[in-house]
C-alpha positions as CSV (number, residue, x, y, z in Angstrom):
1,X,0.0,0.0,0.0
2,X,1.6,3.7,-0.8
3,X,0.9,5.4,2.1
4,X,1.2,8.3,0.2
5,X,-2.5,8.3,-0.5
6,X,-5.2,9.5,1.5
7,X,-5.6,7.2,4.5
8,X,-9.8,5.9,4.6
9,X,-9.4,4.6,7.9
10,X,-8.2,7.9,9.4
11,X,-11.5,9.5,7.2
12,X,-13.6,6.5,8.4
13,X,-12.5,6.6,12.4
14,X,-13.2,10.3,12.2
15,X,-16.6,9.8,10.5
16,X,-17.4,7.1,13.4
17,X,-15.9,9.5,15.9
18,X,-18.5,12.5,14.8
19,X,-21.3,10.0,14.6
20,X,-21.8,9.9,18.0
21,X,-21.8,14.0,17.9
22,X,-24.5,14.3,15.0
23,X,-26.7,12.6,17.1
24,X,-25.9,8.9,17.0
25,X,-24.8,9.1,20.7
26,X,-28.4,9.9,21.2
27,X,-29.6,7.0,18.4
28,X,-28.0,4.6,20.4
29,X,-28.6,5.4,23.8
30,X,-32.5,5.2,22.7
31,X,-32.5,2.2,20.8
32,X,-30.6,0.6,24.2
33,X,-33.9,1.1,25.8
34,X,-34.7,-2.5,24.1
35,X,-32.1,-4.1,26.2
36,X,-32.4,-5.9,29.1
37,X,-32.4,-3.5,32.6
38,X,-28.6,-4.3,33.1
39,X,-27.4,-3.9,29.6
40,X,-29.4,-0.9,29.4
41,X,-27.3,0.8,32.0
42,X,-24.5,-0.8,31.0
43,X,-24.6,1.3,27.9
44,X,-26.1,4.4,29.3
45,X,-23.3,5.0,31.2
46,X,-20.5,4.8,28.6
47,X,-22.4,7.0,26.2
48,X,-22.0,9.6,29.4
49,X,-19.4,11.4,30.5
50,X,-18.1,10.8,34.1
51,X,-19.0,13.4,36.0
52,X,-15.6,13.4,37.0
53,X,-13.3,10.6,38.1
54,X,-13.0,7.8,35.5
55,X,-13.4,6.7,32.1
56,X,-16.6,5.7,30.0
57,X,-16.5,5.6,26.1
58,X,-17.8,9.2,25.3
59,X,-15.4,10.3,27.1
60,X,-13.0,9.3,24.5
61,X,-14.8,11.2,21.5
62,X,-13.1,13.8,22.1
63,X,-9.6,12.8,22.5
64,X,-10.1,10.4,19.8
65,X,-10.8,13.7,17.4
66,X,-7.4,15.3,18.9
67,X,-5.1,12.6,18.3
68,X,-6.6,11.8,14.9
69,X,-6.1,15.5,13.9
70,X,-2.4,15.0,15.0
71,X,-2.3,11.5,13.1
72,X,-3.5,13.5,9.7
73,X,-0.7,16.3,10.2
74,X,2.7,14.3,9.3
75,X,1.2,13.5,5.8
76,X,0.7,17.1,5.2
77,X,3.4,18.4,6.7
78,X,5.5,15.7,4.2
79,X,3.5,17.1,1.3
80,X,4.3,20.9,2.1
81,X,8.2,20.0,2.5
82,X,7.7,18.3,-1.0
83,X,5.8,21.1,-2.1
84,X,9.4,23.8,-1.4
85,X,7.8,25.1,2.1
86,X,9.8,25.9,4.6
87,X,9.6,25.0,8.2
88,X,8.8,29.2,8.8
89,X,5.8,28.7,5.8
90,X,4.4,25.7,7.6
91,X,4.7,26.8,11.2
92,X,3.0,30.2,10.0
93,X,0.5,28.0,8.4
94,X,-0.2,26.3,11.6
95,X,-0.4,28.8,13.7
96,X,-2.9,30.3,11.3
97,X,-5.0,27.2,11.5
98,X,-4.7,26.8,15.4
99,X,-6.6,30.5,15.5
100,X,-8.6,30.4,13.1
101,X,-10.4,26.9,15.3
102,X,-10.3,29.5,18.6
103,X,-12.3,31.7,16.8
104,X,-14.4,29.4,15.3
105,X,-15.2,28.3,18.8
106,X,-15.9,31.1,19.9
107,X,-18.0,32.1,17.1
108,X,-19.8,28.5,18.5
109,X,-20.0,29.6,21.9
110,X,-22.0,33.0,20.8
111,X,-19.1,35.7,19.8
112,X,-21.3,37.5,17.9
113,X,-23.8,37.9,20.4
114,X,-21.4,41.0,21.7
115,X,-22.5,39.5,25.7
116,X,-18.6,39.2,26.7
117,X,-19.2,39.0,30.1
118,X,-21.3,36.0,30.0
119,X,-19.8,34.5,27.2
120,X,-17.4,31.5,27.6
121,X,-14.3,31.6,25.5
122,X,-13.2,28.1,26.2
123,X,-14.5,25.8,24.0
124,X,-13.8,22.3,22.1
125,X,-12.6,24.0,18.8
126,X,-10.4,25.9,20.7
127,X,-9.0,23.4,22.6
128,X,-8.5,21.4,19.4
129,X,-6.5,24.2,17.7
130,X,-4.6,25.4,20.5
131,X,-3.4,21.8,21.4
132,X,-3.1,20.5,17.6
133,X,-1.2,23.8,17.1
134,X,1.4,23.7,19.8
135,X,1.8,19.8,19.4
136,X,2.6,20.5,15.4
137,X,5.3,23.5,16.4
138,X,7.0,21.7,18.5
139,X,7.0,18.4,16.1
140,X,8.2,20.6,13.3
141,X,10.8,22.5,15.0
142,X,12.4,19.7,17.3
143,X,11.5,16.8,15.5
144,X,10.8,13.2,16.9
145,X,12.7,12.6,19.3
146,X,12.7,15.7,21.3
147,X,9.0,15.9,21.0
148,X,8.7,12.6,22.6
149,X,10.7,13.8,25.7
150,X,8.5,17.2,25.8
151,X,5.8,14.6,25.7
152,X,7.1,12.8,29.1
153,X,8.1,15.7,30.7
154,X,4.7,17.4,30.2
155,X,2.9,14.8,31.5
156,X,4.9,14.4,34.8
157,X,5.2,17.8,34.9
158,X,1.4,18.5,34.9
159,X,1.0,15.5,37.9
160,X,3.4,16.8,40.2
161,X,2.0,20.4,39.3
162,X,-1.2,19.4,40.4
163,X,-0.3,17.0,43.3
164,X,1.6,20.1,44.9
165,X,-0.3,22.9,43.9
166,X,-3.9,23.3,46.0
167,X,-5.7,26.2,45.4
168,X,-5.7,28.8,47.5
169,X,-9.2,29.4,47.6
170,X,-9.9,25.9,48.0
171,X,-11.7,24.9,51.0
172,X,-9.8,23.1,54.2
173,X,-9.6,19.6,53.2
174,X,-9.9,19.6,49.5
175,X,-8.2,17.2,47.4
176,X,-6.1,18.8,45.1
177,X,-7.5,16.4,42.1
178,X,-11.4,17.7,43.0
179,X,-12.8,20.8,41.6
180,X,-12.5,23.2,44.8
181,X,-9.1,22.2,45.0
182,X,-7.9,22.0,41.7
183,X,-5.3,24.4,40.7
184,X,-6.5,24.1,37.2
185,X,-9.9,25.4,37.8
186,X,-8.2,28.5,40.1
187,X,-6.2,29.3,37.3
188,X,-9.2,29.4,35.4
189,X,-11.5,31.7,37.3
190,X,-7.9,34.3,37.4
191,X,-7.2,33.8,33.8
192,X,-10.3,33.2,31.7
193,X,-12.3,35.9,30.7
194,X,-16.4,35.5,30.7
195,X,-17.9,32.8,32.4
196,X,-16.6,29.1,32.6
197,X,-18.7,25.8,31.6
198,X,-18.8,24.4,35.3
199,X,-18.6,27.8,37.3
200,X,-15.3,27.3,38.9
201,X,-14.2,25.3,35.8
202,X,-13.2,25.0,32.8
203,X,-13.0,21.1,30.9
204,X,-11.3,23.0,27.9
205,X,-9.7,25.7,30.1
206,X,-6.3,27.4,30.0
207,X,-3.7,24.9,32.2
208,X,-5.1,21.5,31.1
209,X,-4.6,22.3,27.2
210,X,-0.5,21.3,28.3
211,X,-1.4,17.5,28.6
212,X,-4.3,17.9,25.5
213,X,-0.7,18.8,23.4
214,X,0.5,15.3,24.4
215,X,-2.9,13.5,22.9
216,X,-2.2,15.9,19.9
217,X,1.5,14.5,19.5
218,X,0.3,11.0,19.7
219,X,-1.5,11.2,17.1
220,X,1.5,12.9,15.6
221,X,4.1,10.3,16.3
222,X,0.8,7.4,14.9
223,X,1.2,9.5,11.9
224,X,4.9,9.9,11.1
225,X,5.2,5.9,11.8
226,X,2.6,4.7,9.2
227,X,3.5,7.4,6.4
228,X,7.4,6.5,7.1
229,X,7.9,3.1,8.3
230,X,8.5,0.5,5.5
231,X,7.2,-2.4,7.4
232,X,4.6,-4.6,6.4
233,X,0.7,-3.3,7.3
234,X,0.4,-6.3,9.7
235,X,3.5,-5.1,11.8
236,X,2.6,-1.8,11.8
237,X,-0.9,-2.5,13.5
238,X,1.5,-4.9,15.8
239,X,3.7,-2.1,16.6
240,X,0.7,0.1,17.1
241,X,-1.2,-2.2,18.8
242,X,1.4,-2.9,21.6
243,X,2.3,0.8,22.3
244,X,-1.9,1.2,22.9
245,X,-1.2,-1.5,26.0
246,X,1.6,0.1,27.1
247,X,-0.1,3.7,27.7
248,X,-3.5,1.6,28.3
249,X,-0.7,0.1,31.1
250,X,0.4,3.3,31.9
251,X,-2.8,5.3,32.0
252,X,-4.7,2.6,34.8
253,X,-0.9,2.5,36.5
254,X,-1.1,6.0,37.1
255,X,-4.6,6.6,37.9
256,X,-3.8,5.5,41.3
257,X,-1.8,8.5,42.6
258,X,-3.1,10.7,39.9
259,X,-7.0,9.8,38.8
260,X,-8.4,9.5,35.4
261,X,-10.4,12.5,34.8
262,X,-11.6,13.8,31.6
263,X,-12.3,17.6,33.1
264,X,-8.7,17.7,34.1
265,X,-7.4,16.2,31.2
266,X,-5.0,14.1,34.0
267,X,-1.6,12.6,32.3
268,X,-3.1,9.4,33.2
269,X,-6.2,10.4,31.2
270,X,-4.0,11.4,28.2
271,X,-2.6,8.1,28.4
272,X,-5.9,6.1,28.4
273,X,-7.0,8.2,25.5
274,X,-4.4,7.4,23.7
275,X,-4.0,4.0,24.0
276,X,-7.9,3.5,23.2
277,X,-7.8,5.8,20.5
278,X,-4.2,3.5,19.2
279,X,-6.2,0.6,19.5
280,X,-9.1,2.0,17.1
281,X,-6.8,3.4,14.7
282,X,-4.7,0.1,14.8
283,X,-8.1,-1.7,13.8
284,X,-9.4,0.7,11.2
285,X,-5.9,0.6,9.7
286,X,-5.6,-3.2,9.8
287,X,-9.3,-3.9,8.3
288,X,-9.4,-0.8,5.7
289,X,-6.0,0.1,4.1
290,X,-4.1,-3.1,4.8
291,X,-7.1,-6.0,3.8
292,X,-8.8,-3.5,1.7
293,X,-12.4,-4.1,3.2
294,X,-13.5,-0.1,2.2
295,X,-17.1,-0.5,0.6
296,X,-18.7,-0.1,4.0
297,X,-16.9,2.6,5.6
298,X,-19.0,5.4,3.0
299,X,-21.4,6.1,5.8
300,X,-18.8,7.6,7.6
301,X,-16.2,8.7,5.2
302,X,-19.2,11.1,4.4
303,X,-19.0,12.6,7.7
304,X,-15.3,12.7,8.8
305,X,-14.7,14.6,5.7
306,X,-16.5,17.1,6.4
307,X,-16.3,16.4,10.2
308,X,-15.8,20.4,11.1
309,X,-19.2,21.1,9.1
310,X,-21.1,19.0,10.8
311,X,-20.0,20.2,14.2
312,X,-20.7,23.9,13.0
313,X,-23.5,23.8,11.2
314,X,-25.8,21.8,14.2
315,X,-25.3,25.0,16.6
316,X,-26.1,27.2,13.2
317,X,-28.9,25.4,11.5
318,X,-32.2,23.4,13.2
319,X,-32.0,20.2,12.0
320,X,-34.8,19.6,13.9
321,X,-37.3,21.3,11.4
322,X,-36.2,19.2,8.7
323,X,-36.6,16.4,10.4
324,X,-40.7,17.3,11.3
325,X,-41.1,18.7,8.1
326,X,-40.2,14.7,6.0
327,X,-41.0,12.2,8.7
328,X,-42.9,14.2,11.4
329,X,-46.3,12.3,9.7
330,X,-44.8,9.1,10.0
331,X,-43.3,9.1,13.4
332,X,-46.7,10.5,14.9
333,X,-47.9,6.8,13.6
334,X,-45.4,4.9,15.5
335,X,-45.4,3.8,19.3
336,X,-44.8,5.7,21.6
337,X,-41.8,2.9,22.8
338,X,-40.3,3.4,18.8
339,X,-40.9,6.9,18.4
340,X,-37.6,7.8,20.4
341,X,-35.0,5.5,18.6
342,X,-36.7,6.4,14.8
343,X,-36.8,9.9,15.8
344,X,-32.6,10.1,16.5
345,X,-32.3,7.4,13.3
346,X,-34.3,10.2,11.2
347,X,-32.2,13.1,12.8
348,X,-28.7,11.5,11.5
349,X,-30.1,10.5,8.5
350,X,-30.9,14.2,7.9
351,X,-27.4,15.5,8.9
352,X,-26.0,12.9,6.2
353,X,-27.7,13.4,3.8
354,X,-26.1,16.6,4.2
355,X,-23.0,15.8,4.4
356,X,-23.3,13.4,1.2
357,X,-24.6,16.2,-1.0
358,X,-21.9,17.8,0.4
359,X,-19.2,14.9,-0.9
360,X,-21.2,14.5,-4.3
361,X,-19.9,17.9,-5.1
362,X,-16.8,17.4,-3.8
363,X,-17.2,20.5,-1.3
364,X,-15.3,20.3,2.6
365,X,-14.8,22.5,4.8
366,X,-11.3,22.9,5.7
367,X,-9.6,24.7,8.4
């Protein structure tokens, strides 16, 4: 396989990743209503986040869109060297890019609304772009090995940061890894402007984008190893598949002096997202560009190509109203036990076929 080409499992995992966002989450948490009572809550709770201690599978969505943003940048950054930029013309190009997602989360979160008080300016695109961005400068300026020592050194860094650092409005008592305590969430409430998501903090604030930079350069080491390795597909998803244990390893390790959380984006969390999203790259990889099995990844192609779209356009545009509007007749004729499940199946049916008029015309969004 020439790895030059565009990789469909990277297009495909993202697709799958953004499912859950366009209202498959929802889809599936509605049709596990048909389960039995354990199942059922089996499955409601991973397509939840933790409120804040642990790990449950949407907590990995978006991680899994970090470090696959970092996995797509080593093939362009290859194609702009071949291309006669220089590393000043790509780091100019990044940085551009990084901004340009801060604004469009911010745009997300109600810019324009001109309420700057109330407004919050953290946000998931900005997070994205400010982590993809550093991660990417520092890849492009130090290289591999370096970056992977930044990488180590950011994470331990960020543990013993937070281990030692309570914060001083925290009340007597507080864990240093809770909320009150957290220096992350001070540093917020000093730092950030507006108002922040949980009050007294920030899950995309300022301090915990320095371990999001590490899921980032995952994704950028994943990358580099698949465009430039010339080992077989097989050992590649071996390779890949044994580095996901070892940070799964590390991850659960750590989370016993420094607990998974999501909210903090903990070095131990960084590590468990990156091994799990590994592992589903390592399988996408193995089953799609190395076998060749492709036909039935089209459903979500379609959406991780235009994955940024998607995300925009549900805050912009009522999807709803298309939605009542062709199958608001039919659904009135269902039970009331259906009506939930073909309801959601209807509402990402609508966003796709979007999305695939979209790809007919060969229009994305790019950032």
């Amino acid at each position: 396989m020439k790895e030059s080409r565009r990789l469909q499992s990277l297009d495909a995992l993202r697709g799958l990743d953004m499912f859950f966002i366009m209202g498959g989450g929802s889809l599936l948490l509605a049709l596990s209503a048909f389960l039995p009572d354990g199942m059922h809550a089996v499955v409601s709770e991973q397509l939840g986040h933790k409120a804040w201690h642990g790990f449950a599978f949407y907590d990995l969505i978006f991680p899994l869109f970090l470090f696959l943003a970092g996995l797509s940048f080593p093939f362009s950054l290859n194609k702009q060297y071949s291309a006669g930029k220089s590393r000043v013309d790509v780091s100019l190009k990044v940085v551009r890019r990084g901004l340009l997602l801060v604004l469009l989360g911010m745009l997300y979160n109600g810019l324009l609304q001109f309420d700057f008080e109330s407004m919050r300016y953290a946000s998931v695109l900005g997070r994205i772009g400010l982590a993809w961005m550093f991660a990417a400068l520092i890849y492009v300026w130090t290289g591999r090995r370096i970056s992977m020592m930044l990488s180590v050194a950011i994470l331990v860094g960020y543990w013993i940061l937070l281990s030692l650092a309570v914060a001083p409005d925290a009340p007597d008592g507080s864990s240093p890894f809770s909320m009150e305590g957290s220096i992350v969430g001070y540093i917020d409430c000093l730092l950030l402007p507006g108002r922040l998501h949980l009050e007294i903090h920030d899950p995309e604030g300022l301090l915990s984008t320095l371990p999001a930079i590490v899921t980032a350069m995952a994704g950028i080491f994943t990358g580099e190893y698949v465009r430039s390795s010339s080992s077989a597909g097989l050992r590649k998803c071996s390779v890949m598949s044994i580095a996901a244990l070892l940070l799964l390893f590390a991850g659960y390790i750590w989370d016993s002096v420094f607990p998974v959380n999501k909210n903090l984006w903990t070095s131990s969390f960084a590590c468990c997202a990156a091994g799990w999203s590994l592992f589903l790259f390592a399988f996408f990889y193995l089953v799609i560009d190395v076998l060749g099995y492709v036909r039935w990844t089209l459903f979500f192609r379609v959406i991780g190509m235009n994955s940024i779209t998607i995300y925009l356009a549900q805050e912009f545009f009522d999807f709803y109203k298309p939605v009542e509007t062709l199958f608001g007749g039919a659904l009135k004729m269902l039970p009331q036990t259906l009506y939930p499940s073909a309801y959601w199946l209807c509402y990402v049916l609508v966003c796709w076929g979007l999305l695939y008029f979209l790809y007919r015309k060969k229009i994305f969004l790019k950032v």
